[in-house]
C-alpha positions as CSV (number, residue, x, y, z in Angstrom):
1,X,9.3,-5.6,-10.1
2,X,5.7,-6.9,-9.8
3,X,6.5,-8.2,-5.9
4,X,7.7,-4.8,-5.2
5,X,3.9,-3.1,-6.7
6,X,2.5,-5.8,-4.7
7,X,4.0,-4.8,-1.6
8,X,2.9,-1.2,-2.5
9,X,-0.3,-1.5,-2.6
10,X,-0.8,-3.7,0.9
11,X,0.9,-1.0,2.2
12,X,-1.3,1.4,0.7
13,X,-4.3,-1.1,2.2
14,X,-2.9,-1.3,5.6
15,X,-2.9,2.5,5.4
16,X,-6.8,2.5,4.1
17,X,-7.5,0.5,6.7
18,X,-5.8,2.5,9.5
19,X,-7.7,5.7,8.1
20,X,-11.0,3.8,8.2
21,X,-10.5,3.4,11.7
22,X,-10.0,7.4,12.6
23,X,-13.3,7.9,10.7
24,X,-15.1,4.8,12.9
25,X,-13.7,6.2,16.3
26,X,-14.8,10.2,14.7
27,X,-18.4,8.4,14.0
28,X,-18.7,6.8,17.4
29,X,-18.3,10.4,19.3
30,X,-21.1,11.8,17.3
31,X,-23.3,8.4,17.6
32,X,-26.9,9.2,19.1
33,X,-26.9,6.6,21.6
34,X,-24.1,4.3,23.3
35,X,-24.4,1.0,21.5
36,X,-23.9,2.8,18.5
37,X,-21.2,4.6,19.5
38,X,-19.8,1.1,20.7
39,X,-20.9,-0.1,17.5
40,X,-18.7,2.3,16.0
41,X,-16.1,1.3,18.0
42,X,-16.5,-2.1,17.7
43,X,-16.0,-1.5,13.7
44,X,-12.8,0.6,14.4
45,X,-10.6,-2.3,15.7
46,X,-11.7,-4.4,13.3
47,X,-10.1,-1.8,10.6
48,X,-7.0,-1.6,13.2
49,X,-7.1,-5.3,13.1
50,X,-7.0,-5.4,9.4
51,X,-4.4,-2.9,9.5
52,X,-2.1,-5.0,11.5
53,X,-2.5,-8.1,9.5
54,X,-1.9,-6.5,6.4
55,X,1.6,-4.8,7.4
56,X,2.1,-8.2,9.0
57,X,1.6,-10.3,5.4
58,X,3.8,-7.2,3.7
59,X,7.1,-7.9,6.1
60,X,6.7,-11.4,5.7
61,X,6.4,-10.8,1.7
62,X,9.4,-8.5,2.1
63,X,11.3,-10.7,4.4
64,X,11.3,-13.9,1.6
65,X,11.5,-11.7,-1.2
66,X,15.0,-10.1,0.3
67,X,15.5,-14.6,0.6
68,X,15.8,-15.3,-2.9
């Protein structure tokens, strides 16, 4: 039961992170000037980044939890 909250909530991270990144690409077409809108940007894949990793770690976790 605890494995399957776990996996819950990294999903619900991978999600946060995903949403972080619509707000970073929204902030960068507003920016004042183009290094901060790259800036912006720049911060944006690192939430997509985080994203991926996180849905990564959570089918691995599922994959060896359906193992035992």
């Amino acid at each position: 039961m605890a494995s399957l909250l776990f996996m819950a909530i990294a999903d619900n991270d991978a999600d946060r992170f995903r949403r972080q990144a619509k707000v970073c690409r929204k902030e960068s077409e507003k920016a004042g000037s183009l290094v901060d809108a790259a800036s912006w940007l720049r911060l944006a894949e690192d939430f997509d980044k985080l994203a991926e990793r996180e849905r990564e770690r959570l089918r691995y976790k599922r994959h060896h939890a359906l193992e035992r």
